[in-house]
C-alpha positions as CSV (number, residue, x, y, z in Angstrom):
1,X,-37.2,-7.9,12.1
2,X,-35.0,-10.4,13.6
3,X,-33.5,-10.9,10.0
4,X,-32.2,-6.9,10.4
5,X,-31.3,-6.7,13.8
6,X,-28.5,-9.9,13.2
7,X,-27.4,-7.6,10.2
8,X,-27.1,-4.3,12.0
9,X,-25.3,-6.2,14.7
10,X,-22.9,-8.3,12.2
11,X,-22.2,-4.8,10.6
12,X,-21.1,-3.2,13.9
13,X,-17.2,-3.6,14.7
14,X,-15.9,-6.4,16.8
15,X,-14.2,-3.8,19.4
16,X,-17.6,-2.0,19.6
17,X,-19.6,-4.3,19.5
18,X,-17.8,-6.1,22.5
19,X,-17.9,-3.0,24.8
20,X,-21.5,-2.3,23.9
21,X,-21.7,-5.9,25.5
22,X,-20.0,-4.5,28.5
23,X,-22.0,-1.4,29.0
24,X,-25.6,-3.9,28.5
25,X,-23.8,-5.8,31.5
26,X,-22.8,-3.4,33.8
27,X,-26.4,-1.5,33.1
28,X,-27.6,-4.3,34.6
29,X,-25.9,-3.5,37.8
30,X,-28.2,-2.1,40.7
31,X,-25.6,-0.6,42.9
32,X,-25.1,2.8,41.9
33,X,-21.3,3.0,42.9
34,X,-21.0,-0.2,41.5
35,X,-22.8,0.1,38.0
36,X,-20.3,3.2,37.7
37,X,-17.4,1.9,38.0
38,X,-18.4,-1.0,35.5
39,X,-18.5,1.8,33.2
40,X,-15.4,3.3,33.7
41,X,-13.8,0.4,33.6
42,X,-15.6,-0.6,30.3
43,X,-14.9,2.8,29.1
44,X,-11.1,3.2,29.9
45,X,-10.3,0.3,28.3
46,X,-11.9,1.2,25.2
47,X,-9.9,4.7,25.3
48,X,-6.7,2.7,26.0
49,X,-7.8,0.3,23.2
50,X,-8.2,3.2,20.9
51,X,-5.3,5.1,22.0
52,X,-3.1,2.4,20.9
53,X,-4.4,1.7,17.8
54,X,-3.5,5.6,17.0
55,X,-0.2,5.6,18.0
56,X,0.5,2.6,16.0
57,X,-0.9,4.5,12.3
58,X,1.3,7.3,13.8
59,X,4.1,5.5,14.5
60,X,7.0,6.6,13.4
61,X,9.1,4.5,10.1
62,X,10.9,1.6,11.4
63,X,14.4,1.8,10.3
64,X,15.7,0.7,7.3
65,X,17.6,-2.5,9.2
66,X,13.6,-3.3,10.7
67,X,11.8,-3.0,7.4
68,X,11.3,-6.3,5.2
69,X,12.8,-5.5,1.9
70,X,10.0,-5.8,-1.0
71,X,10.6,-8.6,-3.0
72,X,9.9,-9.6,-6.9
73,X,6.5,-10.6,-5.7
74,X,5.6,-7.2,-4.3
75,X,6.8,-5.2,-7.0
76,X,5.2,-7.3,-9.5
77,X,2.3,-5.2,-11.3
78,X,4.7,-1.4,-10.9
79,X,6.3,0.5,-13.2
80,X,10.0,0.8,-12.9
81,X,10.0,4.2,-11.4
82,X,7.0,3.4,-9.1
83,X,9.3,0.0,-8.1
84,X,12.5,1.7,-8.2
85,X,11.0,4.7,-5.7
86,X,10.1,1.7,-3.0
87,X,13.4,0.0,-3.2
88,X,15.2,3.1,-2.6
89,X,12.2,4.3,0.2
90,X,12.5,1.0,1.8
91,X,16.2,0.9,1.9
92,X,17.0,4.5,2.3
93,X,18.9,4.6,-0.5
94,X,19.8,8.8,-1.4
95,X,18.8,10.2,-4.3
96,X,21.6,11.5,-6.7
97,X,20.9,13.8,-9.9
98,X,24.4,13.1,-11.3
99,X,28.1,10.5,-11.0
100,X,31.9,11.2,-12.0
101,X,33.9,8.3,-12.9
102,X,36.4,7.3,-15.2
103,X,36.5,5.9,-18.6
104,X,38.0,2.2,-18.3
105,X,37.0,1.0,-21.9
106,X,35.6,2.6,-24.9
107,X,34.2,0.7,-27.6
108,X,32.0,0.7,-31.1
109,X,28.2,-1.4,-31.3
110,X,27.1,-2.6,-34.7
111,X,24.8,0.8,-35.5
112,X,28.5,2.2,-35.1
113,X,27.1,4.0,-31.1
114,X,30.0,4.1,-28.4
115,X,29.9,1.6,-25.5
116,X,31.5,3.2,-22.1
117,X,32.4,1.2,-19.7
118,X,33.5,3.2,-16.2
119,X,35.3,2.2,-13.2
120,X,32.7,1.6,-11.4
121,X,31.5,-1.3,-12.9
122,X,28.7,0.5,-15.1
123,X,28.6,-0.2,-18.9
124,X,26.8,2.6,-21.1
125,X,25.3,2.6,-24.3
126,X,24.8,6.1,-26.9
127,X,21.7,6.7,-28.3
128,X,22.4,9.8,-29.8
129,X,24.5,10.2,-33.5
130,X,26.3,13.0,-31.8
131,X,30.8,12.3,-32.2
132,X,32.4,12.7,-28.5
133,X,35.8,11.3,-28.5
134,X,36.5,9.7,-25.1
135,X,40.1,7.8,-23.9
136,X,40.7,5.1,-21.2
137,X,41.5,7.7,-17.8
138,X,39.5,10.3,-18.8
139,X,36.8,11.6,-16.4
140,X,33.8,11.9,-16.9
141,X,30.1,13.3,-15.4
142,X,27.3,11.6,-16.7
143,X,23.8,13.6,-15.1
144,X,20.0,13.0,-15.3
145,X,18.2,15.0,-18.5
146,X,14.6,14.8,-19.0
147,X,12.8,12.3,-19.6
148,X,14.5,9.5,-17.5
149,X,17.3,9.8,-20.4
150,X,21.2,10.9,-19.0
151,X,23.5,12.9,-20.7
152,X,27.4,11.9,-20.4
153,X,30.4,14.9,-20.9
154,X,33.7,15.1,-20.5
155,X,34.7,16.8,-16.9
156,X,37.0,19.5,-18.7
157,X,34.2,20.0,-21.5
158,X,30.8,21.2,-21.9
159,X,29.4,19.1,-24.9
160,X,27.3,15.7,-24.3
161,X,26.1,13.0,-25.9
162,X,22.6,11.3,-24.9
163,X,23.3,7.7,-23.7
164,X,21.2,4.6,-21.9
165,X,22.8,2.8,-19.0
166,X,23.1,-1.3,-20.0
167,X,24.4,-2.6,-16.8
């Protein structure tokens, strides 16, 4: 019996299990005025106690300057888009479906695919055997398509060619 009682107590919360203390205490109490204000006392600070702890989960985000950025460690075990959604959560980064930039370079891999580097710094690779033909100045859009794929097109035309960003 004595066994279950230490396991029903060491399975009670540390907060309730405290002011449960309390209330035995001031039960204990033979002044009427007294013994009531004992639990009052005992009884607003658990509601303060409680209170707290409420606003805090309903607190609202920190901002982006407050939050700790995730690091490899943190991320290790996602997927990209699950890891890629944090980052851009965490640093309140906006979600764009689509960029225009210019063609800076145009080149030819091995499996004969077109290389586009822009000038913003990003380097793209084709995937699809589709023929655009692209020169250094030219604009050009290149927009999400399904699948996590991205299609690039000229600004001034309408046809695209499938392509996978490399850096």
């Amino acid at each position: 019996m004595m066994r279950l009682s230490l396991l029903l107590l060491s399975l009670l919360p540390w907060p309730s299990f405290a002011a449960d203390t309390a209330l035995t205490e001031c039960r204990q109490i033979d002044d009427i005025e007294k013994r009531v204000t004992c639990y009052d006392e005992v009884v607003d600070s658990r509601y303060r106690s409680e209170s707290r702890e409420a606003a805090d989960a309903i607190a609202p985000p920190a901002p982006a300057g407050d939050r700790e950025v995730p690091d490899a460690q943190s991320l290790f075990g996602t997927d990209d888009a699950e890891a890629r959604q944090i980052v851009e959560t965490t640093l309140e980064i906006e979600q764009i479906d689509r960029i225009e930039a210019a063609v800076s370079g145009v080149r030819k891999s091995a499996g004969d695919k077109m290389i586009v580097t822009l000038d913003n710094g990003q380097v793209w690779r084709q995937l699809d055997s589709k023929t655009l033909y692209l020169k250094t100045g030219e604009v050009v859009i290149i927009r999400k398509a399904s699948f996590g794929s991205f299609l690039l097109e000229k600004k001034s035309g309408s046809r695209s060619i499938r392509m996978k960003r490399i850096s």
